[in-house]
N, C-alpha and C positions, 0 to 999 in steps of 0.2 A: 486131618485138620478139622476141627468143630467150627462152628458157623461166628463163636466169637471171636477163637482165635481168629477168621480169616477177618471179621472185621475189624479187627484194631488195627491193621498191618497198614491204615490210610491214616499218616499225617492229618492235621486240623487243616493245613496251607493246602494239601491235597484234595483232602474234600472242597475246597472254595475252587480249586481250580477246576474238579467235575461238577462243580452248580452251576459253575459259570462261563468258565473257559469254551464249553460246546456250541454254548448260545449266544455269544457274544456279538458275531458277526451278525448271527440272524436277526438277534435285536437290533441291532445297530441299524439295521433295514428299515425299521421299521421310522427311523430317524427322518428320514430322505423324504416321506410322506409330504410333510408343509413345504417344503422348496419345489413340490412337483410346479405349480405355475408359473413360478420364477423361473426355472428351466424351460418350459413354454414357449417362455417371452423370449427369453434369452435365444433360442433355437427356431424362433417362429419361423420365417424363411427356410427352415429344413423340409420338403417333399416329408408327406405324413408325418408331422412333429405331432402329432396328440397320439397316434399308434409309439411312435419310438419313444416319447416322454413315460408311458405307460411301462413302455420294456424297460424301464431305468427299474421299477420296481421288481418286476417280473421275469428279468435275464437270471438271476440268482437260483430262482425257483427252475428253472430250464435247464440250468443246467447240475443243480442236484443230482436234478432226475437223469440226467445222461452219465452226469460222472458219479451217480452211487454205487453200482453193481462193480465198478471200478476200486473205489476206496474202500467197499467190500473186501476185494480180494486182498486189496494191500495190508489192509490190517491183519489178516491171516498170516501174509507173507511177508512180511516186513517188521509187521508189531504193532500192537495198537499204541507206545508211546511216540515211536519214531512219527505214526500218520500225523497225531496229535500238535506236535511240534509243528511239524513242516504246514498243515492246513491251518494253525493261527497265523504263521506266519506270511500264508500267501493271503488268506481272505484281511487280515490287518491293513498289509504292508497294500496292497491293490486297493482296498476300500478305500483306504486316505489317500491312499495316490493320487484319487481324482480329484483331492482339491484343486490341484496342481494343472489338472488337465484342460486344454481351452475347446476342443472339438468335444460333439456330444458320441463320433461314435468311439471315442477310445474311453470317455467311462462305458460307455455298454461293453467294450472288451476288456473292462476294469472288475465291472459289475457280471460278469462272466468268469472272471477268474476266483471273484467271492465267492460265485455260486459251487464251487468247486472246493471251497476250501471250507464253507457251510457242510458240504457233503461227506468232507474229512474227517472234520470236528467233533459233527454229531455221531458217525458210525464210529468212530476211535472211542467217543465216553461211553455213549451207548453200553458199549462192548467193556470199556472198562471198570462200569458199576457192577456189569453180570459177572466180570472175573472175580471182583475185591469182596463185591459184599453175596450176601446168603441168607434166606429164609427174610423173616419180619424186615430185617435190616434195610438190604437191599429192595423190597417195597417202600420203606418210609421214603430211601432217597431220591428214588423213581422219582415218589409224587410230590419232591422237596426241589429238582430240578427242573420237573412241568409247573410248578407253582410258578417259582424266580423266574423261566420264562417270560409267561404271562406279564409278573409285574414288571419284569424287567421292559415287556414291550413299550408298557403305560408310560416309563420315566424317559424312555427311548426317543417317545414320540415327543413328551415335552422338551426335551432336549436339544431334537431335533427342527422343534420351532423356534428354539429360542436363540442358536447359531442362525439360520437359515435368516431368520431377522435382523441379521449383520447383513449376508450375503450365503446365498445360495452354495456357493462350495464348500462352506464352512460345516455344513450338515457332514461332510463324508469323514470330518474329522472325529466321529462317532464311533469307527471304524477302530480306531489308536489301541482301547482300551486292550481288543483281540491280541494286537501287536506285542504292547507289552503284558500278559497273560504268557507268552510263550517260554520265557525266562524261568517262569515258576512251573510250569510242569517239565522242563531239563530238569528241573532242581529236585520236586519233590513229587512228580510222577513215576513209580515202578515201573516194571514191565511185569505182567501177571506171570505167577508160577508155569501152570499149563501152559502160557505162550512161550515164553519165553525158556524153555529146558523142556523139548517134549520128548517122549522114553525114546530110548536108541531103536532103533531099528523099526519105528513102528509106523504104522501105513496112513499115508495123509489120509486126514479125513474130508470127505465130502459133505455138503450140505443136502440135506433129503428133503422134501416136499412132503408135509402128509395133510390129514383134513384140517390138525390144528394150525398151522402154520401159515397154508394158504388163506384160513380164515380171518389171521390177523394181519396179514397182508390186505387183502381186503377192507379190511373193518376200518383199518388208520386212512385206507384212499378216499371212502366214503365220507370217514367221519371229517374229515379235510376238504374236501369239497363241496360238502355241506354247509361248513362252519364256516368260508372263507365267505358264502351267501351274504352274511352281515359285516363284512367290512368293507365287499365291493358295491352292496347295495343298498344298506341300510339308512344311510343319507339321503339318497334320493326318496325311497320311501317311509321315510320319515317326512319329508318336506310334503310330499304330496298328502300324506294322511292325517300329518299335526301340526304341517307349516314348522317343522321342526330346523333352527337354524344349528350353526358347526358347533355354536356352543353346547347345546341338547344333546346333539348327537355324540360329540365327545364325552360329555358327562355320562352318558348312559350306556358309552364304552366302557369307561373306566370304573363303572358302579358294576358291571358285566365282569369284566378281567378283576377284578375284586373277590368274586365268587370265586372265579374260576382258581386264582389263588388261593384259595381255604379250601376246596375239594382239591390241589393237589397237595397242600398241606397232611392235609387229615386220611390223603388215600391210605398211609401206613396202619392207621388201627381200621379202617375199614376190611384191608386186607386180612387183618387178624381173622375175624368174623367170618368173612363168609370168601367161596371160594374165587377165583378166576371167569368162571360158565356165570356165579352167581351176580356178580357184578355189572361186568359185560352187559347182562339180560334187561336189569333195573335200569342203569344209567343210561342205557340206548332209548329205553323208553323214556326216561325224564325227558332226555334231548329230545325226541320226537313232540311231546309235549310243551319244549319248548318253541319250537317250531311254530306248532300249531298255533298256538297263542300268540305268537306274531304274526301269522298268517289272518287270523281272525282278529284282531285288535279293531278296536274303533278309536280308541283314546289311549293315552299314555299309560293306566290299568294293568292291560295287557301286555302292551309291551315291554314294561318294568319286570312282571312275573317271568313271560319269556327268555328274554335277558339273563336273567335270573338262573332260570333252568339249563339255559344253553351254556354261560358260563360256568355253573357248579356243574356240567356234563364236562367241558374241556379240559378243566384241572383233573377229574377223575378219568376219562375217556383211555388217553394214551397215556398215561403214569399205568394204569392195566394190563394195557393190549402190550405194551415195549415189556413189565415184568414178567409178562405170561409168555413172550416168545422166549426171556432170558433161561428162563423153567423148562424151554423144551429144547434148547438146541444144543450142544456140545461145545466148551468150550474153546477148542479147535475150526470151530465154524462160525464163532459167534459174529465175527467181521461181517462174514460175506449176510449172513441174516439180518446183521443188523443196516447192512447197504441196500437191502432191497427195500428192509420197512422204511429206512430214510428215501428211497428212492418212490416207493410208492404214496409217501406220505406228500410230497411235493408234488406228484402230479395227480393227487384230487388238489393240491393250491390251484397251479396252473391251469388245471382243468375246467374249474368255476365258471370263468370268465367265457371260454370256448363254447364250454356245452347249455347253460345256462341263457347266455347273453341272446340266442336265438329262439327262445323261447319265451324267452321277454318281451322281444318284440312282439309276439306274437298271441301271448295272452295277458301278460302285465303284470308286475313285480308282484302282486300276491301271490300268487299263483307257485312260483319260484320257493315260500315259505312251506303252502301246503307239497309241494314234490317231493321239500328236503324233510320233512315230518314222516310221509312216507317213507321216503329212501334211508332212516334210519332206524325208522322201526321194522322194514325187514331185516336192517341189519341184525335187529334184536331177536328177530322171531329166528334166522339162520342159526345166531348162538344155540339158542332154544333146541332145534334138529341136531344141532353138531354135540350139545349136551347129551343128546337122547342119544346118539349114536354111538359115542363114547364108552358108556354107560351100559349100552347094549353087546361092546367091544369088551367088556372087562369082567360082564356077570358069569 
């Protein structure tokens, strides 16, 4: 089968279900943000209510990363349309639940069962754009469902204020869309050739570790834990360095996730061009460059260009590093691969806050800019080694 036959074989309804159907929940997360004070209040008398109000966000990201290598394997062994169904169905059906709910710990057990059905979601499409689609194809869509992410966060988060300005439960009803999303891929999601009918007699396959794999395993932890720097810290140091109020800040998100939208947009002709190593190299650096420029900012200037850089790196970043694993792993294994990178991708999220937050104290939110500047440009200089070694593997 040629690379166009294999792409036509996706319905119009289907493609909309893998732009959106995986990220639905995760955006929807992003919804709950304005209601976090109203929860606050709401729970103040709860023993550590600002630690547990925090985990309303951050339970989901926790448990990705526990239930990835999980929904990994199920996708292999079950399908990736059966995971697909069943993970909108619970991260939907649990997320809205909590409108419902009057204790704060049964959304965190609400918000623990999204995190699980996020983990579903995304390694089930994941896996199912490396089945459907092929060559050029399968890049554009890559960087067309990193793109809608991103903007999808923007509309999420207004959304999510504009409910939450009724009443704070009304955020979780953000949640639905996931819900009803699962109807449509019954309907008009397949089950891949390769998965679904694999040759008689022939020997599971396992998933292998080699230089390139672990690399990008890495690269998404990094580049995630880096990048989460400006949504958990960017406000405060904004306020300290421009007297920057929520309006600023928000605006200079969403001028941010804007970029970051057009580089995943346009990752598809980029890929045309130039290779995998070659991408990787440049965009690690912009990002490190973005970094920097926030770290060194005096005035709004810098920060704007920063911004800038950081988000046209986020739409290009991982639309890359997810096509380049698609490229190297079999499509017998592409679950379990695609549950690690979903799993290691969340915990540079969760991780920010842990490894970061005590070093702040200690030398103070610039500082924090120049490490992730650093910390991304070795990621780049590693591509760099992993290029040459490659390269020196195949002369």
């Amino acid at each position: 089968m040629n690379n166009s036959e294999r792409n036509a074989k996706v319905s119009p309804v289907g493609r909309f279900v893998l732009l959106l159907g995986s990220n639905l929940t995760l955006m929807a997360g992003s919804s709950l943000s304005p209601g976090l004070p109203a929860i606050h209040a709401e729970f103040q008398n709860v023993p550590g209510i600002t630690f547990w109000t925090s985990m309303v966000l951050t339970m989901p990201a926790l448990f990705v990363v526990l239930g990835g290598p999980l929904m990994g394997f199920l996708a292999d062994r079950i399908g990736r349309k059966p995971l697909l169904i069943g993970s909108l169905i619970l991260g939907g059906l649990s997320g809205s639940a909590a409108v419902l709910m009057p204790s704060l710990s049964l959304i965190l057990v609400a918000q623990a069962l999204v995190g699980l059905g996020i983990a579903g979601s995304m390694t089930a499409t994941n896996s199912l754009v490396a089945d459907y689609f092929a060559g050029d194809e399968r890049a554009k869509f890559m960087g067309q469902v990193t793109a809608f992410t991103g903007l999808g966060g923007v509309i999420f988060m207004s959304l999510g204020g504009f409910l939450a300005s009724f009443n704070w439960h009304y955020a979780f009803l953000s949640y639905l869309p996931a819900l009803l999303m699962a109807p449509l891929a019954m309907i008009f999601i397949h089950e891949p050739e390769a998965v679904a009918a694999p040759e008689t007699g022939s020997v599971e396959a396992k998933l292998k570790f080699n230089s390139v794999s672990i690399y990008i395993f890495m690269a998404i932890m990094l580049n995630q834990l880096t990048f989460m720097s400006i949504p958990v810290f960017i406000a405060t140091y904004l306020k300290d360095l421009v007297d920057a109020g929520s309006i600023a800040v928000g605006l200079i998100g969403a001028f941010s996730g804007l970029f970051s939208f057009l580089g995943g947009l346009i990752y598809g002709r980029i890929n045309k061009r130039f290779n995998y190593q070659q991408i990787n190299t440049v965009i690690f650096l912009a990002y490190s460059l973005g970094f920097l420029a926030i770290g060194l900012a005096q005035n709004w200037a810098l920060i704007v260009v920063g911004e800038v850089l950081v988000g046209f790196s986020m739409g290009v970043i991982p639309s890359n590093l997810i096509t380049w694993l698609a490229n190297e792993v079999q499509p017998q294994v592409r679950g379990r691969a695609n549950g690690i990178y979903v799993t290691m991708m969340f915990l540079g999220n969760f991780a920010t806050s842990v490894l970061f937050t005590p070093i702040i104290q200690v030398t103070g939110l610039k500082f924090i800019y120049f490490l992730s500047a650093a910390i991304v440009a070795l990621a780049s200089l590693a591509g760099v080694v992993l290029h040459q070694r490659m390269a020196r593997e195949t002369a």
